[in-house]
C-alpha positions in Angstrom: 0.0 0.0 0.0 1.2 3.5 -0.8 0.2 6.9 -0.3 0.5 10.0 -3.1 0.0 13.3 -2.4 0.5 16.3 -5.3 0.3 19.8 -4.2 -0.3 23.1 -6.9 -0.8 26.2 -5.0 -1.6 29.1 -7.3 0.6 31.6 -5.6 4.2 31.3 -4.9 4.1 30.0 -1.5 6.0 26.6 -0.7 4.1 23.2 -1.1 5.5 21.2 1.1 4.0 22.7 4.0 0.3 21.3 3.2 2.3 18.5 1.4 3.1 17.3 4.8 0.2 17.9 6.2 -1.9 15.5 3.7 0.8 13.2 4.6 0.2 13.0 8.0 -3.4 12.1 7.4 -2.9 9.3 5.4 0.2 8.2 7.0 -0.5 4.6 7.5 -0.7 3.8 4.0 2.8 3.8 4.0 6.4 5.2 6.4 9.1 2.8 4.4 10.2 4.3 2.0 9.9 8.1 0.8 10.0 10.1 -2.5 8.9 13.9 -3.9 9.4 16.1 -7.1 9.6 19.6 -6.5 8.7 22.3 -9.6 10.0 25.7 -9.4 9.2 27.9 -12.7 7.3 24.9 -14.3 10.5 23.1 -14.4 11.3 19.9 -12.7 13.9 21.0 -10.0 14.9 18.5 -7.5 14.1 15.1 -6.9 14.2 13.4 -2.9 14.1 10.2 -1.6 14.8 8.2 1.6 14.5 5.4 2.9 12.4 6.6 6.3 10.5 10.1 7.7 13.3 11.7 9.0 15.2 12.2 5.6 12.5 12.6 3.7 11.9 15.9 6.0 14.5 17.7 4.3 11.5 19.3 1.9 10.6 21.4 4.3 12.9 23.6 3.3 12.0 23.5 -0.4 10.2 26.5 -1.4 8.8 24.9 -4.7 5.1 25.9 -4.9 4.3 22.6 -6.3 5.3 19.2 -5.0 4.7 15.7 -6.1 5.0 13.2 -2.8 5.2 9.4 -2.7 5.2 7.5 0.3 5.0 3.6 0.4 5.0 0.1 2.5 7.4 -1.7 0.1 5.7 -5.5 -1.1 8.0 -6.4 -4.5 11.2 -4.7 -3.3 13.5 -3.9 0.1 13.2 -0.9 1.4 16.0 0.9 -1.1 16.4 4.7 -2.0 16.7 3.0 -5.3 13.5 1.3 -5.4 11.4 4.4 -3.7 8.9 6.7 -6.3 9.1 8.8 -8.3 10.3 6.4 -11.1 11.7 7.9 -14.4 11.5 6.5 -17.5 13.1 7.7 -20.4 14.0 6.6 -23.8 14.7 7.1 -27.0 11.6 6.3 -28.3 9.6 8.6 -25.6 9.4 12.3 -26.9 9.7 13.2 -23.7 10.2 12.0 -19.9 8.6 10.7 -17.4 8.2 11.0 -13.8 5.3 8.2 -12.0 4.5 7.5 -8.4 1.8 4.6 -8.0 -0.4 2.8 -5.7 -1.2 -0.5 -5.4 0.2 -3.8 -7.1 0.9 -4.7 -10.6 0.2 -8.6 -11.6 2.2 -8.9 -15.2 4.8 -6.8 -14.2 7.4 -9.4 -15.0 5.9 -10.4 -18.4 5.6 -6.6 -19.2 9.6 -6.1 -17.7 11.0 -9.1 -20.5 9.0 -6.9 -23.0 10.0 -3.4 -22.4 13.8 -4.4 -22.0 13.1 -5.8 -25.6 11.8 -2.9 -26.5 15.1 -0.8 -24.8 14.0 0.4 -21.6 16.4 0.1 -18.9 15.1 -0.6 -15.4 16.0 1.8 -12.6 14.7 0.3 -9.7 16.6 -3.3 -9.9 18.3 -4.7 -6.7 20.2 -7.9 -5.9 18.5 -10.1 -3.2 20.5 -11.8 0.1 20.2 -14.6 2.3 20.8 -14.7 5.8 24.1 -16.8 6.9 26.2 -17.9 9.9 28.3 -15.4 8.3 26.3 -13.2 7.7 24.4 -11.9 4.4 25.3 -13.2 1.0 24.2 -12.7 -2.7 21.7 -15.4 -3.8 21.7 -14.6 -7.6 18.4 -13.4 -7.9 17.4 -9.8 -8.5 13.7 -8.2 -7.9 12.7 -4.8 -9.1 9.9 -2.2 -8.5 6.3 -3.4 -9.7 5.5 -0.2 -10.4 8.2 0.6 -12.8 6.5 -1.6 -15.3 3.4 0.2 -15.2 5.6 3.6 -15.6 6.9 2.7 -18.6 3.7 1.4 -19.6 1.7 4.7 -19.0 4.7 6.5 -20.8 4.0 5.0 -23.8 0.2 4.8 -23.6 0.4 8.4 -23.2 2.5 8.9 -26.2 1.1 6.9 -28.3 -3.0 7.7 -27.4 -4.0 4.2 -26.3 -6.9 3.4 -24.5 -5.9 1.2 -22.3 -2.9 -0.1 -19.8 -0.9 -3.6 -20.6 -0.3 -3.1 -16.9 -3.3 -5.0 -14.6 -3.7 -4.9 -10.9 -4.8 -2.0 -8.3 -3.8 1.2 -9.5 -3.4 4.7 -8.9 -0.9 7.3 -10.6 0.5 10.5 -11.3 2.3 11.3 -13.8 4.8 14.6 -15.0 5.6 15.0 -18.2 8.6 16.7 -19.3 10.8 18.3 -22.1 13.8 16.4 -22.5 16.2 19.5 -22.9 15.3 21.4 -20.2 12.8 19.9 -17.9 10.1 22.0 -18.2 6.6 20.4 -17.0 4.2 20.2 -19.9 1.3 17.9 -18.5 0.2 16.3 -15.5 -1.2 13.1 -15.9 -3.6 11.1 -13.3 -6.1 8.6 -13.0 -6.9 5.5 -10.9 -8.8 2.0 -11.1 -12.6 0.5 -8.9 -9.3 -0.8 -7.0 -7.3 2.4 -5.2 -8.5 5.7 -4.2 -7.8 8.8 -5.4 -9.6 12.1 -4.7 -8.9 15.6 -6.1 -9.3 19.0 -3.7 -10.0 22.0 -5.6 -10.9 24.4 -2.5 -8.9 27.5 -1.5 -7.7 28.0 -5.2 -5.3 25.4 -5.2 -5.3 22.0 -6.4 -4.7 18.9 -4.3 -4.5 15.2 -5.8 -4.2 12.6 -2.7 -5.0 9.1 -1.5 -7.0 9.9 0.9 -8.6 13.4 2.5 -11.1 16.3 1.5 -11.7 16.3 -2.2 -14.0 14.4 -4.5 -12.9 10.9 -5.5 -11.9 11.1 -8.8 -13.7 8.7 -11.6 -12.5 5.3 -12.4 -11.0 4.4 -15.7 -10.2 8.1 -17.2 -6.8 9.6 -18.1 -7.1 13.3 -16.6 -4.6 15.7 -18.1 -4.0 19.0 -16.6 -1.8 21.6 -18.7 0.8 23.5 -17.4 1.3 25.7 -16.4 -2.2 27.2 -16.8 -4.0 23.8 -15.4 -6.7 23.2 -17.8 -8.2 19.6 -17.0 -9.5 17.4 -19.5 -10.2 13.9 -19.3 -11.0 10.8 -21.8 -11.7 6.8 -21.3 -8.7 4.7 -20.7 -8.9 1.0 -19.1 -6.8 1.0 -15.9 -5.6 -2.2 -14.8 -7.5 -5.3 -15.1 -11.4 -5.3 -14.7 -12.7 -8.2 -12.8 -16.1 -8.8 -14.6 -19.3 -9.1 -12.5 -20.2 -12.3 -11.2 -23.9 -12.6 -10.0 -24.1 -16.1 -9.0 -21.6 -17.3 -6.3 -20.7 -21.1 -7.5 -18.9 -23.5 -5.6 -15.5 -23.6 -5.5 -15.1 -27.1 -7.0 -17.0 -26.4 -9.8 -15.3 -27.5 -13.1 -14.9 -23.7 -14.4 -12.9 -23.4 -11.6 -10.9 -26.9 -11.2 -10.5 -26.3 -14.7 -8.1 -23.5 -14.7 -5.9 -25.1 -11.6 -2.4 -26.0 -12.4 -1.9 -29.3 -12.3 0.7 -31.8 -11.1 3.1 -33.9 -13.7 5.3 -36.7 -13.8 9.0 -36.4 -15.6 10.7 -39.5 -15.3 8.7 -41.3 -13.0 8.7 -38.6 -10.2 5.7 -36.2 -9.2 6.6 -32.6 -9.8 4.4 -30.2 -8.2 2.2 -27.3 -10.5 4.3 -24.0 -10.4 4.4 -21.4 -7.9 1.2 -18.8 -9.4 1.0 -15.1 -8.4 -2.6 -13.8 -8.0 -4.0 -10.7 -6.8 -7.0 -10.8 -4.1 -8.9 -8.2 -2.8 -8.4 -7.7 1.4 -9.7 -5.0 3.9 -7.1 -4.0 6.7 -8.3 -2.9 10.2 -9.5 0.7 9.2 -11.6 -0.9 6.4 -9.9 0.4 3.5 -9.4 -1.5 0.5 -6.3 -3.1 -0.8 -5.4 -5.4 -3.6 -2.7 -7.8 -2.8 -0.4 -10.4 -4.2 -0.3 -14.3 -3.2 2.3 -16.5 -4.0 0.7 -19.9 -4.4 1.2 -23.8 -5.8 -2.6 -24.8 -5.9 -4.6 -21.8 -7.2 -8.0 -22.2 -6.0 -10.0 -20.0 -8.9 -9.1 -18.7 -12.1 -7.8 -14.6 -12.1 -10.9 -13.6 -13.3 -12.7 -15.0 -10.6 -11.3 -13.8 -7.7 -13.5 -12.1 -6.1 -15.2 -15.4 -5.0 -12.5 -17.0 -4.2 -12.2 -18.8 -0.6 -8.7 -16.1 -0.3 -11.8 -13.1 -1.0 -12.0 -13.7 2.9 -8.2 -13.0 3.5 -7.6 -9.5 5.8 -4.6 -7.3 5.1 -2.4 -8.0 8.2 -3.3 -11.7 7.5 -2.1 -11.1 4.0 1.1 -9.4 5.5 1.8 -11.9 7.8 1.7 -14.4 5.0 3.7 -12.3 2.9 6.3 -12.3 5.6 6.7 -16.3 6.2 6.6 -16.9 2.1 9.4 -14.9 1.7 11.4 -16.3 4.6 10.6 -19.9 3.4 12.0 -18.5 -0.1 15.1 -17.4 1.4 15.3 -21.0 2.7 14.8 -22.4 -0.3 17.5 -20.1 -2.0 20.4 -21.1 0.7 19.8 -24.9 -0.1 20.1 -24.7 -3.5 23.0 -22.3 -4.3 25.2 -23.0 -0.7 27.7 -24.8 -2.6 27.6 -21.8 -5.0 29.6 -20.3 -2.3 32.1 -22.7 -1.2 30.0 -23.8 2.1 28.6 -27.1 4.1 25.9 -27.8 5.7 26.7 -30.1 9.2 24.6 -31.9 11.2 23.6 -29.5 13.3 23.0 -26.5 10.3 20.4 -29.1 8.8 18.8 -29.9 12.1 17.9 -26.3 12.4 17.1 -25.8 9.1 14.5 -28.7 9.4 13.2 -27.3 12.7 12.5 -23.8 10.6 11.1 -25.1 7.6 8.3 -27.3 10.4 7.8 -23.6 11.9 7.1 -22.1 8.8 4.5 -24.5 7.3 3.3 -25.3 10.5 2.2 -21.6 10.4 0.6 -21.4 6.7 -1.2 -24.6 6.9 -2.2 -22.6 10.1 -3.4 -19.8 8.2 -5.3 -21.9 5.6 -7.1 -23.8 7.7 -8.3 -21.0 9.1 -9.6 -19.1 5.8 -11.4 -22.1 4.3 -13.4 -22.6 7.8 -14.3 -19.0 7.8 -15.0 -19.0 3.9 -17.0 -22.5 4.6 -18.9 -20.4 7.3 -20.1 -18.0 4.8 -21.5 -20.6 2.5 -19.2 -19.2 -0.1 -17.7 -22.8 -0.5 -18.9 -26.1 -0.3 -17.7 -28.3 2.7 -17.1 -31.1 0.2 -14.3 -29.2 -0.8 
């Protein structure tokens, strides 16, 4: 979940005072991880990030009157200066560049990354990953990268090129600055959002506010708003945001064959039982306040097809559920990593390394088959499955 907050006061006072102050009230969508834009004489100026609050403060002292501020709780990355919002795109192909903070969670964003690096975008927000060891951390040979950089580059060229529609699917919410490539002066502001993520836009007092959350009117799903600059005429047109999860009127059980017949299925290769592949899916959750989020889960047994989820047995998955599973995937992951590539890097396992490495893998699915068990019997409850199942 992340927070955006864009502030255009129509006199020459500093932004980042009421910047702040939107912050604050939507402050638990996100404190790891910080980023803002700051545009003096319609140019783009400076760019800040950080990897907490206290350096992100530093704007305070900006006297830009208007501000674009990103603020995040990091799910596809560590929390990296490299890997905070704004992400730029540029490329040779772009007439111009691009600055993009987002909210939510993008699905494809690794089919869409093999395609744009085709294509000759280079991706900024790439890190290496670690494992944990006796000796303390060490590479594991996998990189991950910012979701949302996918769906930068995506809206760079949907903007460019007039489509009417994202490649990009999951939860969003955006704004984007567009930008001469010579000498950075703002031309547009772009913004829009998906049913999935909020976004609301605050008119009053003269000067314009586009936020997460806060006073303002929520702005309408599924259109590209462009506001000039610097005089900040808005127009608007249709363009598909994310994926659309159709309507389903009829609540079917979840064994019925136009579900089981989209589950990924076990196979045999040379006599021995190789489980279906690990599938990412995106689920809709509610955290404690009651706001909406859409989520990602890592799974082997996909229990509906994507374009069912919403009545799936996981539809009945809360957020800090969702982050606590989030937190023991990745640690089994790490697991896995160190006991396939230790010999990689020139080290043993002894007796009493594998003991304990037994004793945390039984923790650790101990604890998800926990958590399962728990969701069907709650989803069972509801009637939204069968108890055959």
């Amino acid at each position: 979940m992340c927070g955006i907050v864009t502030v255009i006061n129509n006199n020459n006072k500093k932004a980042s005072k009421s910047v702040f102050k939107r912050y604050k009230e939507q402050e638990k969508r996100g404190t790891q991880g910080y980023g803002a834009v700051a545009i003096e004489d319609n140019k783009v100026a400076r760019i800040y990030r950080s990897e907490d609050e206290k350096g992100i403060r530093q704007i305070h002292n900006d006297t830009a009157p208007v501000m674009l501020f990103h603020h995040r709780t990091p799910t596809s990355t560590p929390n990296l200066e490299d890997c905070t919002h704004p992400i730029f795109v540029s490329n040779d192909t772009l007439d111009h560049d691009y600055l993009v903070v987002h909210n939510g969670v993008i699905s494809n964003d690794i089919t869409l990354k093999t395609e744009f690096e085709k294509a000759g975008f280079k991706y900024t927000t790439t890190v290496c990953q670690y494992y944990k060891t006796r000796d303390g951390y060490k590479p594991n040979g996998r990189e991950v990268f910012n979701d949302s950089e996918s769906l930068a580059i995506d809206l760079a060229i949907a903007i460019e090129e007039g489509s009417t529609k994202t490649k990009a699917y999951g939860s969003i919410a955006f704004v984007v600055l567009q930008y001469r490539k010579d000498n950075k002066e703002l031309l547009n502001i772009f913004y829009g959002r998906n049913d999935r993520n909020p976004l609301v836009l605050d008119t009053s007092n003269g000067n314009i506010i586009i936020a997460s959350e806060g006073h303002g009117d929520s702005i309408l799903a599924h259109r590209l708003f462009k506001m000039s600059m610097p005089n900040r005429v808005i127009t608007d047109r249709a363009f598909d945001i994310g994926f659309n999860i159709p309507v389903v009127e009829k609540r079917l059980p979840i064994y019925h064959p136009v579900y089981r017949n989209n589950l990924p299925k076990e196979v045999v290769i040379k006599d021995k039982i190789v489980p279906p592949p690990l599938t990412k899916i995106t689920i809709h959750v509610e955290d404690e306040h009651g706001a909406d989020h859409w989520v990602d889960l890592m799974t082997r047994y996909c229990l509906v097809h994507r374009t069912h989820l919403d009545i799936a047995i996981i539809s009945h998955v809360t957020y800090k559920e969702w982050q606590r599973y989030f937190e023991v995937y990745k640690e089994i992951d790490s697991y896995d990593e160190l006991t396939k590539s230790h010999k990689e890097y020139n080290f043993e396992f002894t007796e009493e390394d594998l003991k304990q490495l037994g004793s945390e893998y039984k923790r650790l699915y101990t604890e998800l088959n926990s958590w399962s068990k728990r969701v069907v019997e709650r989803s069972q409850a509801t009637g939204l499955i069968d108890n055959k199942f």
